[in-house]
Each structure stands twice: as structure tokens, then as C-alpha cells.
N, C-alpha and C positions, 0 to 999 in steps of 0.2 A: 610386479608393478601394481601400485595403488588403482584400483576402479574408479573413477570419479562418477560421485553420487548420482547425478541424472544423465549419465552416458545412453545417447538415443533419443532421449525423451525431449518431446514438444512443450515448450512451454507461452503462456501467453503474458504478461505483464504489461496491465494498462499504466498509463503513466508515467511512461519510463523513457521519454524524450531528457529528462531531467531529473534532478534531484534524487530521492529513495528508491523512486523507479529506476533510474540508470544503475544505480549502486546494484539493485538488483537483478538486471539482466546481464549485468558482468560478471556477476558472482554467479550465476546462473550458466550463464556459456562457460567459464570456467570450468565448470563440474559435467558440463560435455552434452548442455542441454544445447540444442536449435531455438532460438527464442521471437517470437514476434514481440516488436520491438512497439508501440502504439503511445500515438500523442498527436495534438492538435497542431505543431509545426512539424511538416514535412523533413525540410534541412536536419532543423534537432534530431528527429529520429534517424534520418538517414547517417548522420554523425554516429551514433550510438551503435549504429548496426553495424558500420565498419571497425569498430574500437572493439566488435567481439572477437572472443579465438575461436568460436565454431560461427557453422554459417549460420546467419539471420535473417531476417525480413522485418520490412517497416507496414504500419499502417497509419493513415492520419483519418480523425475525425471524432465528432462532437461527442461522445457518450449520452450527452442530454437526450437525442433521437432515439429511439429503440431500436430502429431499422440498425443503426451504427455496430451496435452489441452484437446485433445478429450474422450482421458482416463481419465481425472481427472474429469472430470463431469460425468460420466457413472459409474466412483469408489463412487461418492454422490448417487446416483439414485439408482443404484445395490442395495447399503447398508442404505440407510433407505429411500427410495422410495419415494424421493420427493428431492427437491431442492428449498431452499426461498432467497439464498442470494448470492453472490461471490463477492469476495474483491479481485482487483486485486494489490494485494502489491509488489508482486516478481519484482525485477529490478535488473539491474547491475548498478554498477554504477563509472564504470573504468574511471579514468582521462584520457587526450587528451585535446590536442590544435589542431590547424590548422596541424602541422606539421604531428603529431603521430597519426593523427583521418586517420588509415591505410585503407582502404576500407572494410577488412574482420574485423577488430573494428568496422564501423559503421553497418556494419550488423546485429553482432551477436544483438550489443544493441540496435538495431530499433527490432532486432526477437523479443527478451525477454520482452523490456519496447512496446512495441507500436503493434508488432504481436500478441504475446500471448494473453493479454489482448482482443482485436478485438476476436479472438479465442474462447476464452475461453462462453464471451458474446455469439457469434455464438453456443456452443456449448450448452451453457444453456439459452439461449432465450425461448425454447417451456417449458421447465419448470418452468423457473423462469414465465412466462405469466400465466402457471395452476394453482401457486401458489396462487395469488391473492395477494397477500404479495412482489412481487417479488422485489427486489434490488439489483444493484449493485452499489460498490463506489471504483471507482479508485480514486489509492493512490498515486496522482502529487508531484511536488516539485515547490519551487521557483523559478528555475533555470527554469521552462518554459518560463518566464518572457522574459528574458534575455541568462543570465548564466554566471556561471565565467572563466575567462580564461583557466580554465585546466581542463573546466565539457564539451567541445563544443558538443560531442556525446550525450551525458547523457543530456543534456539541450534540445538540439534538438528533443530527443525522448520523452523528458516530453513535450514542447510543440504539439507535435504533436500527444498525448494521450488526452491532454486538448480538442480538435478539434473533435479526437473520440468521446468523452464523450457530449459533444454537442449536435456533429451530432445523434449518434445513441438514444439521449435521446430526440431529435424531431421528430426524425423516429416514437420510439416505446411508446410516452407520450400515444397515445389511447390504447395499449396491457395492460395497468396497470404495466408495468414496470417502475421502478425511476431509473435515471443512472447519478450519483454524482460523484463528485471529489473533493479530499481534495488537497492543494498545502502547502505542509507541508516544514515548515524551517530545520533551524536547528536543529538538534536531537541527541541528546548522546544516540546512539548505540552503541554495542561492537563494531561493524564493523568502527564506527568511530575515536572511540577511539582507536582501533588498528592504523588507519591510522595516526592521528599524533602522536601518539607514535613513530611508524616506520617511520616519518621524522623527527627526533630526537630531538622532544617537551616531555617536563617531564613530569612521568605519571603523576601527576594533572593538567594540560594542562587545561583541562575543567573548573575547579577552578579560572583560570586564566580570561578567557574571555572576551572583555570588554566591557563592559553596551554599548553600541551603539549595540552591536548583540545579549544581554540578559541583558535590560534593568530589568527583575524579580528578575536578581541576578543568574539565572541559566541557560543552554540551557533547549530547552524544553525534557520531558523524554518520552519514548514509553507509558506507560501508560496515559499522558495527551494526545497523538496522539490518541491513542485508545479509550478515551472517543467521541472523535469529529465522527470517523469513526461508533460508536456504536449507536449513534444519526440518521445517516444517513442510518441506516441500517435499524431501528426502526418504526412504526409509526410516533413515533415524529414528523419526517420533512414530513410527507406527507403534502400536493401533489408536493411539491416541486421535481425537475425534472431538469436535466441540466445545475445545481448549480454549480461551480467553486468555491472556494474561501478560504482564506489562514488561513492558520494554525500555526499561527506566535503570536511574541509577540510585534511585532509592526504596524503601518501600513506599508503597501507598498509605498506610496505615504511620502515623507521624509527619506526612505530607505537610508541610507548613501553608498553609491556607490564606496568609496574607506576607506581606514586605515586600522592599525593595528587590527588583532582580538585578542589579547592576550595582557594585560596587563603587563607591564616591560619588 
């Protein structure tokens, strides 16, 4: 009988009431991990924890707080006495340009995408080291790159998570800690699909797309995100350490930098 990859091991995934985060703690209990399940709606996550095949637990609250980060590693530990993994997926990811990127905007979303994360790390650093196993893989975007016109906040803060992820994975390469990053493209979430719906694209919008940003025929789905992140989380990628690198379906490098993304 096949082993599956995280058989025992504790895992934490912020974010995961919904979207890349769900995909991930599916794919994650899967592979025989216990996972805390964390997100701002209670119900959500509670949904999420019983859709797993091993056992789970929920937690809700704001990541913006520090005190939060600090609870949700001590909620893993409490409850089943160890900690092997943390994914830091939770992010906002509110539009802004130059003009509307207000000051209490750029904060909230430097707390959430680029604090918490740091946090979180900090909070589970001495177990994730006990573990022997320990991993974590932050969950970038492309827009660290660059970014597009009406992501400046949001871009900014995935940049300057990529930098975290670096630094803190050259710090702690001798603890036996791995600390990865995926820079994940485009993705049909609910959450995105709400958004161009609500700029009053029809709902098969997504259908639409056009082969310059989903040459496959498709955008990419949470479930192909969540195999890459389940890799990293894995033995698989050892000894690998302070990896960066995109989750796309094309290269970066010929990236078309401007047109239409929707066909007709």
C-alpha cells in the first residue's frame, strides 16, 4: 500500500474557509495530514472541516491582530501536539491604484499579506524545527513581479512576502525548516468570479478568456494550485529551501504585458 505523503502530520492553512485554501486542505487531509482548517467565517470553515477524510479542526479570526497568528498556532499544538506544516494562503486582495491605495488600505493589506504570514512563521518556528519534517510555503502571486494597474497594494505586499520567504529560508536552512513560495497566476476562485461578475462581465466570463492568459483553454483551478503547494509541503521537494517560483501556464519571460483578456 502507497504511504500518503503527510500521514500524521499537522498541518495549518490560513485561508482555507474558501477558495486555494480549501483546495488545499483537501488535498492535504488526503495525503493523511490532520489540518486546521482557519478563516474569518465560522460556518465556512466548519463546512470545510467536515468535507475532510482525516480528522480536522476549525479556527476563526482576523489575522490583521497579532494576538490571532499567535492563537492559531497554539489552537494546532493544544490539539494534537505537534505542528509539521503552515501555509500561509490568507490574503486580501482589494483593488487600488496610486490614487485609492489610502494609507489605512496599505496597512491593513501589508498586516494580512506580509505581517501575519512573518507571524505566523515566528509563532511556529520552534515546532515546526521539532518536527523534523517542518515546512512552510507561502502562497505569492504574479503580481509580485510587477503588478497591474488596480492591484498596487496587493502587489506590493506579494512582493515583499517573496523577500520574507527568502530571507527567513536562509536564516533557518540549518533548523531543518523549508520555507517555499508558490507565485500563483491566474485562478478561478469564487472570489474571482464574483469580481468580474460584479463589473458586469457575464457569468461565463471565465469561458471567455483569451489564450494569451489561458493558453490550456482554461484558467488555472484551486485544485491544480493545491497540488503544487502539496509537493512543497511533502518530502518530495526536499532539501529544497527558498524556492520561489510560478504557478502559471506560461512562462514569465514573453508574458504579454498588455490586451484584451476576454474574448469578443
Amino acid at each position: 500500500m502507497t504511504t500518503r505523503r503527510l500521514e500524521g502530520r499537522v498541518v495549518i492553512v490560513t485561508g482555507s474557509s474558501t477558495g486555494i485554501g480549501a483546495s488545499v486542505a483537501t488535498a492535504c487531509a488526503a495525503e493523511g495530514a490532520h489540518v486546521v482548517v482557519h478563516g474569518r467565517d465560522e460556518a465556512r470553515a466548519e463546512r470545510v472541516v467536515r468535507s475532510l477524510q482525516t480528522e480536522g479542526t476549525s479556527f476563526t479570526g482576523d489575522l490583521a491582530q497579532p494576538d490571532v497568528c499567535v492563537a492559531l498556532v497554539e489552537k494546532a499544538v493544544t490539539t494534537y501536539g505537534r505542528l509539521d506544516g503552515v501555509v500561509n494562503n490568507a490574503a486580501l486582495t482589494t483593488r487600488s491604484d496610486l490614487a485609492s491605495t489610502t494609507p489605512e488600505l496599505f496597512d491593513r493589506l501589508i498586516a494580512v499579506n506580509v505581517r501575519a504570514p512573518l507571524l505566523m512563521i515566528r509563532s511556529a518556528m520552534a515546532h515546526l524545527r521539532a518536527s523534523g519534517e517542518g515546512a512552510v510555503v507561502n502562497v505569492g502571486s504574479l503580481n509580485a513581479y510587477c503588478g497591474e494597474p488596480d492591484l498596487l497594494a496587493y502587489s506590493v505586499s506579494k512582493g515583499a512576502l517573496m523577500t520574507l520567504t527568502r530571507n527567513l529560508a536562509n536564516t533557518h536552512a540549518a533548523d531543518g525548516v523549508r520555507i517555499n513560495q508558490l507565485n500563483v497566476g491566474w485562478t478561478l476562485t469564487d472570489n474571482e468570479h464574483a469580481i468580474f461578475r460584479d463589473a458586469g462581465y457575464p457569468e461565463d466570463w471565465h469561458e471567455r478568456v483569451h489564450e494569451r492568459y489561458a493558453p490550456s483553454g482554461a484558467l488555472l483551478s484551486t485544485e491544480q494550485v493545491a497540488k503544487h503547494v502539496l509537493h512543497w509541503l511533502s518530502a518530495d521537494s526536499k532539501p529544497v529551501t527558498g524556492a520561489v517560483y510560478e504557478v502559471e501556464q506560461y512562462p514569465i519571460i514573453g508574458r504579454p504585458s498588455s490586451g484584451p483578456r476576454l474574448e469578443g
